[in-house]
C-alpha positions as CSV (number, residue, x, y, z in Angstrom):
1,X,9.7,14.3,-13.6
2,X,6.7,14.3,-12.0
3,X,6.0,10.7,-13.2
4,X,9.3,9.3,-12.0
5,X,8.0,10.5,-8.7
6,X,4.5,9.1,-8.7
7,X,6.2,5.8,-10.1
8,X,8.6,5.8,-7.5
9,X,6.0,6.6,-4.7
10,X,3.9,3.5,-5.7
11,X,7.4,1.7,-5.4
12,X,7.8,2.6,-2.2
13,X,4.6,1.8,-1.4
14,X,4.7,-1.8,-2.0
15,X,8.0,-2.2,-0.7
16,X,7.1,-0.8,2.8
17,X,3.8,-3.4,2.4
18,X,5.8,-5.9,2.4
19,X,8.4,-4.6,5.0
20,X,5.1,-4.7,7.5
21,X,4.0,-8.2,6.1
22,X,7.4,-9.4,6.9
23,X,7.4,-7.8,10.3
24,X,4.1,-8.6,11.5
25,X,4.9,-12.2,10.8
26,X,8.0,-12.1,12.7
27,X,6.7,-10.6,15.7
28,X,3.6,-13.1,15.4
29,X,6.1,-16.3,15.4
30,X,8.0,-14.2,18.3
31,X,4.5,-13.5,19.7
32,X,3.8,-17.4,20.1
33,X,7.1,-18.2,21.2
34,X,6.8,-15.8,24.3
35,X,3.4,-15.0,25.0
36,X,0.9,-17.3,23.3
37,X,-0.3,-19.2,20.2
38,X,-3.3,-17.1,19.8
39,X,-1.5,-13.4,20.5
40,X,0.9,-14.2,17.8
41,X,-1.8,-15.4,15.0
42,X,-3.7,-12.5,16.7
43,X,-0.7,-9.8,15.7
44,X,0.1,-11.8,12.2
45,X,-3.7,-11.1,11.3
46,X,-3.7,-7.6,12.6
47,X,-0.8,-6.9,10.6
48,X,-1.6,-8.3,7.5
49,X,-4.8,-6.5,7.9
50,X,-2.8,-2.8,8.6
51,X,-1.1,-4.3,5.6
52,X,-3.7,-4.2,3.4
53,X,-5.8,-1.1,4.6
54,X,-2.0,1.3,4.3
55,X,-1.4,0.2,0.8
56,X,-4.7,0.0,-0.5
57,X,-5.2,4.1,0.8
58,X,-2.2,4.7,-1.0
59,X,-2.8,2.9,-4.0
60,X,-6.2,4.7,-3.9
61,X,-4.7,7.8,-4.1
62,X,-2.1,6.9,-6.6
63,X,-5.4,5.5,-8.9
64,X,-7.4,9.1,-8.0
65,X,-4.3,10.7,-9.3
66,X,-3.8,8.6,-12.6
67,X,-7.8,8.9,-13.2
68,X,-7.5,12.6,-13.4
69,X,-4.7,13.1,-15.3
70,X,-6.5,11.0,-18.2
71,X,-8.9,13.2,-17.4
72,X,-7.5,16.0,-18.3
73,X,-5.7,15.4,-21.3
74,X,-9.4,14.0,-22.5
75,X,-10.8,17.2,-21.9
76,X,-7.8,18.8,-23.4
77,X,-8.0,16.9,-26.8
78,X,-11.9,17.2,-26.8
79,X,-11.2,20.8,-26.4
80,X,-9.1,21.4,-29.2
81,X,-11.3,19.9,-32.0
């Protein structure tokens, strides 16, 4: 159970990075359209950027998570010899 849900977290995870991707290049194109060339490269950049930084945290917690587990069922093996 408690696999499914770090699975499914890490799903959710890249979904809603690309949901901002998506979104941050729609508001840039709408961005140039309206306001400017350079605010809407300006917001496609920025969101790409927020992009990256939310789903690299996340996956950095995700990869903290996994490490530790191993961790423990190496210390658990090593301590049943």
């Amino acid at each position: 159970m408690r696999q499914a849900v770090i699975k499914s977290f890490d799903l959710l995870v890249t979904v809603l990075a690309g949901l901002i991707v998506i979104v941050a290049l729609i508001a840039g194109v709408a961005g140039m359209a309206k306001v400017g060339f350079f605010y809407g490269l300006a917001v496609i950049i920025g969101g790409i950027l927020y992009a990256i930084v939310f789903a690299g945290g996340l996956y950095l917690l995700i990869g903290i998570h996994e490490n530790s587990k191993r961790t423990a069922d190496a210390v658990e093996r090593l301590a049943s010899r």
